[in-house]
C-alpha positions as CSV (number, residue, x, y, z in Angstrom):
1,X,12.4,-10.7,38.5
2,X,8.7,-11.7,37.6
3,X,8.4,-11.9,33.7
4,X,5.5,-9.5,32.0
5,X,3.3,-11.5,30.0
6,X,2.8,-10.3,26.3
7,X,-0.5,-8.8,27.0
8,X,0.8,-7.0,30.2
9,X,3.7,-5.7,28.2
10,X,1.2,-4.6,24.8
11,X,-1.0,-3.0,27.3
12,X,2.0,-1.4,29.1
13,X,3.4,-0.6,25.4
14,X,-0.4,1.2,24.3
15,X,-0.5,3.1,26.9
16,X,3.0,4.6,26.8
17,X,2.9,5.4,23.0
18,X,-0.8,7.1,23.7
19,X,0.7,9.6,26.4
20,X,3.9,10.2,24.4
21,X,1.5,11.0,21.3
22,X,0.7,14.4,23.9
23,X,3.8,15.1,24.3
24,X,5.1,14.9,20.8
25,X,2.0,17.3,19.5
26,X,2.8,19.8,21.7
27,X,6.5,20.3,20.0
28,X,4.6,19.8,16.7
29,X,2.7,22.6,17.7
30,X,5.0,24.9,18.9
31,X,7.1,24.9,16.1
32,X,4.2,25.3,13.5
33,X,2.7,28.3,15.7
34,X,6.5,29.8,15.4
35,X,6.5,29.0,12.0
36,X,3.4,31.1,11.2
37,X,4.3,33.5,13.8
38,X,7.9,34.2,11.6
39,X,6.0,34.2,8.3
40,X,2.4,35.6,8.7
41,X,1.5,32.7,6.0
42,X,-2.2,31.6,6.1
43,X,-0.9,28.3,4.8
44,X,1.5,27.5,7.8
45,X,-1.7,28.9,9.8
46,X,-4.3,25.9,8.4
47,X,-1.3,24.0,9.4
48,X,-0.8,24.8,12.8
49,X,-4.4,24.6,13.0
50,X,-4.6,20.9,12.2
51,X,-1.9,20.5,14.9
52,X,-4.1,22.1,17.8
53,X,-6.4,19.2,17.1
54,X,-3.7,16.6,17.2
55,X,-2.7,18.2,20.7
56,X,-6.9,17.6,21.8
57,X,-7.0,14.4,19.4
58,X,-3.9,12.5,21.4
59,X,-5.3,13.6,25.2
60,X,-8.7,12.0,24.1
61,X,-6.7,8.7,22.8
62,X,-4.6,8.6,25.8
63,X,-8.2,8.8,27.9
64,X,-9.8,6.0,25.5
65,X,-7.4,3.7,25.8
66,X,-7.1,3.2,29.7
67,X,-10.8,2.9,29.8
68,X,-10.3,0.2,27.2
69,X,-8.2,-1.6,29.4
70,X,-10.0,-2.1,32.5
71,X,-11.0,-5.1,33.0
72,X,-14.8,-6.0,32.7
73,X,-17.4,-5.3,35.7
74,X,-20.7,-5.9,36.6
75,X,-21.8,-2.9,34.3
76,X,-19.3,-3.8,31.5
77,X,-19.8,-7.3,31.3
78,X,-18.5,-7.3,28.1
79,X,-15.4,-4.7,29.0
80,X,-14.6,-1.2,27.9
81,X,-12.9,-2.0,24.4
82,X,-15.2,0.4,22.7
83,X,-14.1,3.1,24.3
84,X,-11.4,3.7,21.3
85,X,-13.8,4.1,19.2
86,X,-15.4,7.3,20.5
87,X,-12.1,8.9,20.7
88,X,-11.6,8.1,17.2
89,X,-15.2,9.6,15.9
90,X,-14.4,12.5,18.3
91,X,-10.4,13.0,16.6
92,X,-12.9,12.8,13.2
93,X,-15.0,15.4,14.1
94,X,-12.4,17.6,15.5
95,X,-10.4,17.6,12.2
96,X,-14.0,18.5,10.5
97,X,-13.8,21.6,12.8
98,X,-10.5,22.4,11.9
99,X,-11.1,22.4,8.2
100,X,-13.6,24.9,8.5
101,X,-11.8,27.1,10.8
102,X,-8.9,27.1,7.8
103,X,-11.7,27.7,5.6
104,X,-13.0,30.5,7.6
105,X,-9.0,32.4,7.8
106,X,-8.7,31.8,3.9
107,X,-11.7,34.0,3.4
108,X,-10.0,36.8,5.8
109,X,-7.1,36.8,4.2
110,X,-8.4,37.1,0.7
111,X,-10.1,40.4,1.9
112,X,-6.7,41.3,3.5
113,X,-3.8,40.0,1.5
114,X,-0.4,40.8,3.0
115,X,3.2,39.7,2.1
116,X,4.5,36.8,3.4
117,X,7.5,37.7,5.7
118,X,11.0,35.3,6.6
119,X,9.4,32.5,4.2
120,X,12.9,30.8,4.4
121,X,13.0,31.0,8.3
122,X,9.3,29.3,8.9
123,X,9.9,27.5,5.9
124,X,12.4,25.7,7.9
125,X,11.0,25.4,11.1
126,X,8.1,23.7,9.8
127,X,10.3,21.2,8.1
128,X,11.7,20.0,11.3
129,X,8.0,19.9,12.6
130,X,6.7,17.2,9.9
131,X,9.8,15.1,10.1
132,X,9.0,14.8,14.0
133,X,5.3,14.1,13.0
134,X,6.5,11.5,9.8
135,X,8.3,9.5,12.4
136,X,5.8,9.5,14.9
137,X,2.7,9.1,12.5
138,X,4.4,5.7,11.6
139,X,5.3,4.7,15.4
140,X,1.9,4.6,15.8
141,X,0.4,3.4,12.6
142,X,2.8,0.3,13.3
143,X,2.1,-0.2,17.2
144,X,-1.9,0.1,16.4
145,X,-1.8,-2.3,13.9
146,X,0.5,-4.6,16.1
147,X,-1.7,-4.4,19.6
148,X,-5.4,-3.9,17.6
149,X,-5.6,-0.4,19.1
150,X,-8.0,1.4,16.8
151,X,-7.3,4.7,19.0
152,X,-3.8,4.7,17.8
153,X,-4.1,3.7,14.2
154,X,-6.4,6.9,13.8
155,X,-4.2,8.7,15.5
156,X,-1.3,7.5,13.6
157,X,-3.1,8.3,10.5
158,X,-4.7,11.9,11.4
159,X,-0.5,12.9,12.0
160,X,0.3,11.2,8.6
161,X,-2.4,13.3,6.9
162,X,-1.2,16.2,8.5
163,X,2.8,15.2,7.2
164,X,1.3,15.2,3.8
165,X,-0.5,18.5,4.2
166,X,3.0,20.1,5.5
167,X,4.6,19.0,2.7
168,X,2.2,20.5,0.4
169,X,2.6,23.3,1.8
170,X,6.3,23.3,1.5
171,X,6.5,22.9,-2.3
172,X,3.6,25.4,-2.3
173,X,5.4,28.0,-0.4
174,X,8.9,27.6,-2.0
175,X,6.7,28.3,-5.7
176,X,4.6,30.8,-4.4
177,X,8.4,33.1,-2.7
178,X,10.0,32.2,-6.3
179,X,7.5,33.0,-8.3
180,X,5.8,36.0,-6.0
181,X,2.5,34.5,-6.7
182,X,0.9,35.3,-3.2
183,X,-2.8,34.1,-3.9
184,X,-0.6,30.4,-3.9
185,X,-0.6,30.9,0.3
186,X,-4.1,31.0,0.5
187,X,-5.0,28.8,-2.4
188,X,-2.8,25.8,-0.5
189,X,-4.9,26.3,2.8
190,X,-7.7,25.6,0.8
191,X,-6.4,22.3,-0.4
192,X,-5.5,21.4,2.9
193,X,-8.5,22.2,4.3
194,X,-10.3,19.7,1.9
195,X,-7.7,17.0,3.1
196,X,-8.5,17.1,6.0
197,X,-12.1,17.3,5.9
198,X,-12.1,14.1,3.6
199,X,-9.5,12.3,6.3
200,X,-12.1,13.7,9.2
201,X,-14.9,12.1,7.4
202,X,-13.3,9.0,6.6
203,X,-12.3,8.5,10.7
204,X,-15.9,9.3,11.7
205,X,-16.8,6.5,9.1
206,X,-14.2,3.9,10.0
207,X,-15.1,4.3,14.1
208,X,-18.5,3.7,13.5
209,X,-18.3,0.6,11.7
210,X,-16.6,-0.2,15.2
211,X,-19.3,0.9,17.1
212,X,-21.6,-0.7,14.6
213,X,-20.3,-3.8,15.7
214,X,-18.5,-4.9,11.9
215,X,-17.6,-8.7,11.4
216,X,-13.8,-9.5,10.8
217,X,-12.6,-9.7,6.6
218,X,-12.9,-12.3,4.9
219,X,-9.7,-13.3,5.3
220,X,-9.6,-13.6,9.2
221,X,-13.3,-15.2,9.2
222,X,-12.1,-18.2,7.1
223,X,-8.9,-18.5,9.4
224,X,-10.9,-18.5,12.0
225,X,-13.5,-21.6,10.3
226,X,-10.0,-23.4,9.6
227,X,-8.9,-23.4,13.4
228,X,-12.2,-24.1,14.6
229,X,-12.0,-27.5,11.2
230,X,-9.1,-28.5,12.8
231,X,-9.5,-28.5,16.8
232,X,-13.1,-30.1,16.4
233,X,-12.6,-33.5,16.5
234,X,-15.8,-35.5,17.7
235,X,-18.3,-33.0,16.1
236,X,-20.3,-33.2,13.6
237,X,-20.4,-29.6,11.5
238,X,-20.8,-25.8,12.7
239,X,-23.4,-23.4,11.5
240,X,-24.3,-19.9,12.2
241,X,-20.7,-18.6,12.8
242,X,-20.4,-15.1,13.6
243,X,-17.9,-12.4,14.3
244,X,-17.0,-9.0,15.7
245,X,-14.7,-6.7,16.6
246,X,-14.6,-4.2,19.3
247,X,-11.3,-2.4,19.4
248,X,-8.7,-5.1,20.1
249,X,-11.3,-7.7,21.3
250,X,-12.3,-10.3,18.7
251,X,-15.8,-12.2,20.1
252,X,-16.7,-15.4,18.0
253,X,-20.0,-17.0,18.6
254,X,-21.1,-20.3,15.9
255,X,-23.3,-23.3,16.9
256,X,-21.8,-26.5,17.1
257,X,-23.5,-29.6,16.1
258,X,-22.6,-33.2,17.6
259,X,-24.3,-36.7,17.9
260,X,-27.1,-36.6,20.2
261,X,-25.9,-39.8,22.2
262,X,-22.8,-37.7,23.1
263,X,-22.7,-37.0,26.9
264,X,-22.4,-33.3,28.3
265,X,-18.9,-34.1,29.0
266,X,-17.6,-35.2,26.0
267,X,-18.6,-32.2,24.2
268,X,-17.8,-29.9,26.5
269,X,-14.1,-31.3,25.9
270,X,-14.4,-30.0,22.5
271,X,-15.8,-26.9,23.1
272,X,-12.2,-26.4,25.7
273,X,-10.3,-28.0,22.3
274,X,-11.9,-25.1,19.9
275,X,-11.4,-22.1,22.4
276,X,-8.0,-23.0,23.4
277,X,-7.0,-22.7,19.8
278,X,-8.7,-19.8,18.7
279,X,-7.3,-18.3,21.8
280,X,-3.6,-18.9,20.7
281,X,-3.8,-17.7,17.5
282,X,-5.9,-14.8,18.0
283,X,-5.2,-12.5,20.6
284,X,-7.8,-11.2,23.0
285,X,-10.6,-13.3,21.8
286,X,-14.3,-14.1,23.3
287,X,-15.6,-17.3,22.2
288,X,-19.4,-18.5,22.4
289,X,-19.9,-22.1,21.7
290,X,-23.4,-23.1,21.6
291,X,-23.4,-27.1,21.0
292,X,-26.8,-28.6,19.8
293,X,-27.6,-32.2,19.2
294,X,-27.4,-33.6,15.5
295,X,-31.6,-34.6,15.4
296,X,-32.2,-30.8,17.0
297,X,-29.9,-28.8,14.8
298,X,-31.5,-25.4,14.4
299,X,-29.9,-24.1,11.2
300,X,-30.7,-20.2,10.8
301,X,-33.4,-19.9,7.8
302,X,-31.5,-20.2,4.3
303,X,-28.2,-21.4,5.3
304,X,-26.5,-24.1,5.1
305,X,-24.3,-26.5,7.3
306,X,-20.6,-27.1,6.5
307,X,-19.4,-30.3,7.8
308,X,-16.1,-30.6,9.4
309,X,-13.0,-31.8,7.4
């Protein structure tokens, strides 16, 4: 049997997560809707409500991520890697939504306040709900993380916002039957609203530093000056390195100088030298090596060269 290479297998491994992300939210959301069906509780409500767009938020991450895997093409030179990103500022804007539509049944049910019926029964049922979406929220927190899939970290972390919300609620509720304190229901939907409007806001920020094409941290940027220090023998220094990321694509462009007596050859051997490291220690990388004669170095205006170790 033909082995699957570790890309093949992460791709494989994306993909199947992102489709059983669907799946899961629509349990999610069918015991939260039963939940607030048994009780009547706006609270449960703003909580269902947040599951809806999980249900819309994991179909557009599913879509995202095979269009971020197809190879590039003649209009995608580049590839499709982006493509997480605008399911990510689309899951940010749909939580947005749902905040206000929480907002929106807080205000009706302020002008109709009505007992809250079977607490113990939904109560229950939406207990079983966030430990389904706990589990899940950190499958795909961890996976993301692992395969640089920014579609699944966001989604990971919208369900873990929504965990926290349900668990809110919970301790909310249990008060608000002991104590018979009703305006507790709607005052929790409130809270959760806010949650999730912050958590909306900070996805729609996060994705567009993606599509804004952000550099790596500082952390990864000096790994990547070490690797390039210690595969570049024959050169003289670098200058002018920069990076970005695009979903699970790293692209690394610098300039690279070396003595102008060196032939075309020679240096192309250490250009091969620089990218076949940076290729095994990074995964999915694009490297642009542009390699400049040491009496011709063109160092951008107020920088400065760092010779190689």
């Amino acid at each position: 049997m033909t082995a699957i290479d570790p890309k093949t297998a992460g791709k494989r491994k994306v993909a199947s997560l992102a489709f059983w992300s669907i799946i899961v939210a629509f349990v999610v959301l069918g015991l939260k809707l039963a939940a607030w069906y048994v009780t009547g509780s706006v609270a449960l409500y703003s909580d269902a409500l947040e599951s809806i767009v999980n249900v819309i938020a994991s179909a557009a991450a599913y879509w995202a991520i095979q269009v971020s895997y197809k190879p590039a093409d003649q209009d995608h030179p580049f590839g499709h890697h982006k493509a997480e990103y605008f399911s990510a500022v689309l899951e940010g804007v749909l939580i947005v939504l749902a905040a206000l539509l929480i907002l929106n049944e807080v205000w009706w049910s302020l002008r109709h306040p009505a007992p809250l019926e079977q607490p113990w029964t939904g109560l229950a049922i939406n207990g079983v709900a966030t430990a389904i979406n706990a589990f899940w929220a950190l499958t795909l927190i961890r996976a993301g993380r692992a395969e640089k899939s920014p579609a699944l970290v966001a989604d990971g972390r919208h369900i873990m916002t929504d965990v926290a919300t349900s668990v809110g609620v919970f301790i909310g509720l249990v008060g608000a039957v002991l104590t018979g304190w009703q305006v507790l229901d709607p005052a929790l939907a409130v809270i959760v609203a806010l949650n999730i409007l912050w958590q909306g806001w900070h996805v729609i920020g996060s994705s567009m530093n993606g599509l804004m094409d952000r550099a790596v941290d500082t952390q990864e940027h000096m790994h990547i000056r070490d690797i390039i220090s210690a595969n570049c023998k024959g050169a003289l220094e670098v200058h002018d390195l920069k990076t970005r990321i695009a979903g699970r694509a790293t692209f690394i462009e610098f300039h690279l100088v070396v003595d102008a007596d060196m032939s075309v050859g020679a240096s192309h051997v250490i250009c091969d030298r620089i990218e076949d490291a940076l290729k095994a220690e990074i995964p999915s990388v694009r490297v642009t090596i542009h390699v400049e004669p040491d009496d011709e170095a063109k160092l951008p205006k107020g920088t400065t060269a760092v010779p190689f170790a």
